[in-house]
C-alpha positions in Angstrom: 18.8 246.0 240.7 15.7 246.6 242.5 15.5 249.4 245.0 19.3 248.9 245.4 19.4 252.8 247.8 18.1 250.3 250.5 21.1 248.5 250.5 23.1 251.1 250.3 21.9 253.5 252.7 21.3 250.7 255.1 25.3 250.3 255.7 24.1 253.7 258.1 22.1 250.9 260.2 25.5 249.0 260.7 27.0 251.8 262.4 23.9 251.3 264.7 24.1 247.9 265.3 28.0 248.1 266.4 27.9 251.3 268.1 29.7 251.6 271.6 33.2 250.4 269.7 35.2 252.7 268.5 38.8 254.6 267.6 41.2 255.3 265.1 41.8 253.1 262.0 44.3 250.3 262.3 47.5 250.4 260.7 47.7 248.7 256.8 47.4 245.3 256.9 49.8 242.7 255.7 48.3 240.1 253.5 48.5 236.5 254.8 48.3 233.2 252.7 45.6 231.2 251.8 46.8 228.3 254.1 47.3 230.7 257.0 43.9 233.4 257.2 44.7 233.8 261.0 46.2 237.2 260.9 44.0 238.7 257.9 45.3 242.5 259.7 47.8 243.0 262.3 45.8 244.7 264.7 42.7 242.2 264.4 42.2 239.6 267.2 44.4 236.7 267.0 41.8 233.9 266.4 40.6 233.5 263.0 36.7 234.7 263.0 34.3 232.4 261.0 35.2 233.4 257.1 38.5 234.4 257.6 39.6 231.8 255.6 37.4 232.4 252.4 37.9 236.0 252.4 42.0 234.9 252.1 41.2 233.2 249.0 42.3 236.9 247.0 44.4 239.3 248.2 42.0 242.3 249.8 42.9 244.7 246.9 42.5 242.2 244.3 41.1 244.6 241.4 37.6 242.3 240.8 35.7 244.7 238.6 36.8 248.1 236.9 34.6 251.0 235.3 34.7 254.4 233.1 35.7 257.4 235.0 38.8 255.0 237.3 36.4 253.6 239.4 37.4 249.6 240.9 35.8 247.2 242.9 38.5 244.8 245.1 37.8 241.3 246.4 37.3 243.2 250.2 34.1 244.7 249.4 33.1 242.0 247.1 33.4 239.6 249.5 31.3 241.0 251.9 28.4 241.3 249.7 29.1 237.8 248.8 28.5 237.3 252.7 25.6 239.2 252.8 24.3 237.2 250.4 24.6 234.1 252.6 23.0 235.7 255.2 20.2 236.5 253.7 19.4 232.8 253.0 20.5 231.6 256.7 18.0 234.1 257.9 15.8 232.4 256.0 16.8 228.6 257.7 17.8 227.9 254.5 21.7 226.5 254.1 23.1 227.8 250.6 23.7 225.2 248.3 26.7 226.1 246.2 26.5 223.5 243.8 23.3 225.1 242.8 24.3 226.9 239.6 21.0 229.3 239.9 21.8 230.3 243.5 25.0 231.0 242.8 24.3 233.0 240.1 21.8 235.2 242.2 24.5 235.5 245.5 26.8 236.9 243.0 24.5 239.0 241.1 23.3 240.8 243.6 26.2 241.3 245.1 27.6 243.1 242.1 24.6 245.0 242.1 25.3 246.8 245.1 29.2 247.5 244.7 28.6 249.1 241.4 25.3 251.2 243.0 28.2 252.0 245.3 30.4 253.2 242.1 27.3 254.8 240.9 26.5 257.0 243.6 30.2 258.7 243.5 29.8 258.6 239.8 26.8 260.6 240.2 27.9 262.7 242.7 31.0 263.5 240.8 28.2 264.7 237.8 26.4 266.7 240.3 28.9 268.6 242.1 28.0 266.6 245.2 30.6 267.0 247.5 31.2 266.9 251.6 31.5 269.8 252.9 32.9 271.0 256.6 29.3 270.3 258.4 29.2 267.2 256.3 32.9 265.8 257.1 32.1 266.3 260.7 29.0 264.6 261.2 31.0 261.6 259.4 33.8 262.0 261.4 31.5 261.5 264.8 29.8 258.5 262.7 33.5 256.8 262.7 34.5 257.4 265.9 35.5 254.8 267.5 36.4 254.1 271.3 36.9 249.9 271.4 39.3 249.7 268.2 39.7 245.9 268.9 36.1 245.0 269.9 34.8 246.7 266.8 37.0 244.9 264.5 36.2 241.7 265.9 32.2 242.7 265.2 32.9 243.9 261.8 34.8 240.8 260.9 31.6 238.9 262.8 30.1 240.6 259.2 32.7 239.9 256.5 34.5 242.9 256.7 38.2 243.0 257.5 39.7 246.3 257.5 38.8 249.7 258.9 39.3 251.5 255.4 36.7 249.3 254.0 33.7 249.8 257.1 35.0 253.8 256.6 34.6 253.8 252.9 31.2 251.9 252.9 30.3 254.4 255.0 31.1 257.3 253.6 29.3 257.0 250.6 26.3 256.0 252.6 26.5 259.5 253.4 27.1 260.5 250.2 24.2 258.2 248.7 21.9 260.4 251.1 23.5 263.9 250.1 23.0 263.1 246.4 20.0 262.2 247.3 18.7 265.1 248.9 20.1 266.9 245.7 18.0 265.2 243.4 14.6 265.0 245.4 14.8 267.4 248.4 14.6 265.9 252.5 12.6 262.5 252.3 11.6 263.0 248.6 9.9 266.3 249.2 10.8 267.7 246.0 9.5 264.6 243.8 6.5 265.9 242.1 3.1 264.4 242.4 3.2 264.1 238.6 6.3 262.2 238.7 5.3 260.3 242.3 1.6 259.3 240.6 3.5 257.9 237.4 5.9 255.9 239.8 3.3 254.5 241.9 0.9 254.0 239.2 1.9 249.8 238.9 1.0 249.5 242.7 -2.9 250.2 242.1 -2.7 252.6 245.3 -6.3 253.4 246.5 -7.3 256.2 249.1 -10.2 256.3 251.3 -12.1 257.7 254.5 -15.4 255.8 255.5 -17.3 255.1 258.3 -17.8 251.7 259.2 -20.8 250.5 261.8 -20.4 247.3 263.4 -23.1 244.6 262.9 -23.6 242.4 265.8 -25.1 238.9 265.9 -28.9 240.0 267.0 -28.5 243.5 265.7 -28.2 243.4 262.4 -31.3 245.6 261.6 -30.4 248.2 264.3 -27.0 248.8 263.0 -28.2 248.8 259.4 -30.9 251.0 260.4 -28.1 253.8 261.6 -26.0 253.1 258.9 -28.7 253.9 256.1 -29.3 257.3 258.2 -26.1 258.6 258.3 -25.6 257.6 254.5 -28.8 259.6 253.7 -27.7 262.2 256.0 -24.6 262.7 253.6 -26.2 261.8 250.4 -28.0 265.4 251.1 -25.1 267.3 252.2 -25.2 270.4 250.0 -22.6 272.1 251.7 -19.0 272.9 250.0 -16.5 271.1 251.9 -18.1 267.4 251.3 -14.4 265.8 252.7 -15.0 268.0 255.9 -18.4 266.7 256.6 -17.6 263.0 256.1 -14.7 263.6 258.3 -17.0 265.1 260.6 -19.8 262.0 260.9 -16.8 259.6 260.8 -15.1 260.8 263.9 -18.8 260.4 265.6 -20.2 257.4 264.2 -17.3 254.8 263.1 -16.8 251.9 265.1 -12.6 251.5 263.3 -11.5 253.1 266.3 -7.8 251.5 265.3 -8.0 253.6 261.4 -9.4 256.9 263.2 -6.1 257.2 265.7 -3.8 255.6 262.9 -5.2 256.9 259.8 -7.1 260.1 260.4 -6.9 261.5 256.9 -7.9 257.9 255.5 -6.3 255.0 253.9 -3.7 254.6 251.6 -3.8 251.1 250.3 -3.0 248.7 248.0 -4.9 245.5 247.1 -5.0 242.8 249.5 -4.3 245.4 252.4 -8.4 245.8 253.1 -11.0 242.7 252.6 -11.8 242.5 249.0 -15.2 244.3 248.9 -13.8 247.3 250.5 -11.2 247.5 247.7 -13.4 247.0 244.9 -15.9 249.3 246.6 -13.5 252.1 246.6 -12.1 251.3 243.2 -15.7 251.4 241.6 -15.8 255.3 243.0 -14.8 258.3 240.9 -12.6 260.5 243.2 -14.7 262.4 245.2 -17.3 259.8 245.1 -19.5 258.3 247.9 -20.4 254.8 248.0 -23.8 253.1 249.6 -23.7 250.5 252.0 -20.8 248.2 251.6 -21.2 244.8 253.5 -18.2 242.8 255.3 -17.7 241.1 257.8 -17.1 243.6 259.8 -20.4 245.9 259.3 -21.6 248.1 256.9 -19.1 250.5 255.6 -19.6 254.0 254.0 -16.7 254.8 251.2 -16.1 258.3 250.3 -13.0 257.9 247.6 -9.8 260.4 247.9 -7.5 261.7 245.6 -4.0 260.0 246.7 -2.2 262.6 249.4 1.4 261.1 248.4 2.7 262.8 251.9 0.4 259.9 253.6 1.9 256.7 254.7 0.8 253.7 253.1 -0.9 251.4 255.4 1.0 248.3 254.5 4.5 251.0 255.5 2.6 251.2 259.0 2.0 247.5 259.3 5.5 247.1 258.6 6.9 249.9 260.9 8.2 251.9 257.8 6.7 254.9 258.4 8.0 256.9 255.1 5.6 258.8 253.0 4.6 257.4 250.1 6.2 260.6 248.1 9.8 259.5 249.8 9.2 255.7 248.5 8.1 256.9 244.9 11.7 259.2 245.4 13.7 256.5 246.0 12.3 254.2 243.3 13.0 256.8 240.9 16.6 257.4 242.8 17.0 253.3 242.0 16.3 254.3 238.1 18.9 257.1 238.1 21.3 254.1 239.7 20.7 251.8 237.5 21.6 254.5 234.6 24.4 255.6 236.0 25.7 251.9 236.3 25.2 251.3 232.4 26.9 254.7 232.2 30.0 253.4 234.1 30.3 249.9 231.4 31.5 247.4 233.9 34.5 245.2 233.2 35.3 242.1 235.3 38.7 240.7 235.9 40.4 237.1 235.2 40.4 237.2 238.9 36.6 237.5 239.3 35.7 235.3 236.3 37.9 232.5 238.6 35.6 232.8 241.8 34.3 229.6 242.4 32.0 230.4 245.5 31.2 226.4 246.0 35.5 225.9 246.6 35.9 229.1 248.4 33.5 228.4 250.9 33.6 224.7 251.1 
């Protein structure tokens, strides 16, 4: 289960992509037949949406796994983990073959993964006396407000799920996930220590850096070397006591990455692979603090001066992705992933005769 919060916490991004529905939840269902799916609820639209008739193969509330403390998983949220399972390889262009023992092993793996992180998060809230209160229940409430009752359904059964209680439930420990959250580690992992965010991170070789780099041009390679060997010597002699300051100083003059000045003003925080090798192995060869001499790329000559890590930085790879979280609020929600993963040994899963009889490759033939 490997950084399962995100899947959690991105049922919230769900809301987002269907918002503009809306209303009340629908009446409780009555359970159709295998050989007729068409009227999986009542109040759902009366064609049957692509899946209707896999998700028939169980009863909604079939009890698939249960755990310590009363907790259950039914087939209705199983199933659409299943699904989201599938999509993940469509995404891909990739058709899933269910006679592949291996890939079905990993669809259903991972889709146990999340409901129990789902059992995990009320299991640890229950521990930690994390509980909605009135500002809490109404921010929910104006979450799962709906106006389109029927047009909503029809887009959550586009996604695998089939009932109103479910998309509600899903989503309210979402909100939970990020209350229990905030409990542990404070508003975007500000309370995570840099002790604890350093040990976290440690595996990711994280690297952080301010330099100056001064473009070599075909013709003028002695010219710019020439400037870039002053303004090295003019900070070898700095004797000042804010060394950082000064670098910062001459980079914001002389440095031709215009791009890392407006993006990265307080340097980079990278990873290997992010920069061209001899920039990486030029900063890693620094003590923190340190200042290199002329580094040689193909971009120009670059001047390293090595940083401690500022774990309230964003990575640059989190900025090449658009993910701009810190890198203390990633190391939180690793460790957040940890405490999940112990809490889900903690709750001792059992699975069903119902769930030991899935047979994904005749359910979705």
């Amino acid at each position: 289960m490997k950084k399962i919060i995100a899947a959690i916490l991105c049922v919230a991004m769900l809301a987002v992509v269907l918002a503009g529905c809306g209303g009340s939840a629908p009446e409780e269902p009555d359970v159709p037949s295998v050989e007729d799916p068409g009227d999986i609820y009542e109040t759902r639209p009366t064609y049957p949406p692509e899946g209707g008739a896999e998700f028939a193969a169980f009863a909604p509330d079939t009890v698939m796994i249960t755990t310590e403390g009363g907790f259950t998983v039914t087939w209705d949220e199983l199933y659409f983990q299943i699904r989201m399972g599938f999509w993940r390889f469509t995404m891909g262009g990739m058709v899933p073959d269910l006679t592949n023992e291996l890939l079905v092993t990993s669809i259903m793996e991972n889709a146990v993964d999340v409901v129990l992180a789902y059992r995990a998060v009320e299991y640890g809230a229950r521990l930690h006396g994390v509980e909605f209160g009135a500002e809490e229940l109404e921010m929910l409430a104006q979450m799962l407000t709906i106006e389109d009752e029927e047009g909503f359904m029809l887009e959550l059964q586009e996604v695998g799920i089939y009932s109103m209680e479910l998309y509600e439930n899903m989503m309210r420990i979402s909100f939970l996930a990020q209350m229990l959250f905030e409990e542990l580690y404070g508003v975007d992992g500000s309370g995570l220590s840099d002790e604890a965010a350093a040990v976290l991170t440690e595996p990711d070789g994280y690297l952080m850096a301010m330099h100056t780099l001064i473009r070599r041009e075909e013709g003028d390679e002695g010219e710019a070397r020439a400037e870039a060997e002053t303004i090295l010597a003019r900070l070898q002699n700095y004797t000042g006591d804010d060394f950082t300051a000064y670098f910062a100083d001459l980079m914001f003059q002389y440095s031709a990455d215009l791009g890392g000045l407006q993006s990265f003003p307080n340097g980079y925080l990278f990873q290997f692979g992010d920069m061209v090798p001899e920039f990486y192995e030029g900063t890693k060869a620094l003590e923190i603090g340190g200042l290199s001499g002329l580094i040689e790329t193909g971009f120009g000559y670059h001047i390293i001066h090595r940083l401690p890590i500022d774990f309230d930085e964003i990575p640059f790879s989190y900025v090449q992705q658009n993910q701009f979280i810190t890198l203390r609020h990633s190391a939180a929600m690793m460790s957040f992933d940890l405490v999940l993963q112990n809490w889900v040994r903690d709750l001792n899963a059992q699975f069903s005769a119902e769930y030991d009889s899935i047979n994904l490759a005749e359910i979705f033939e």
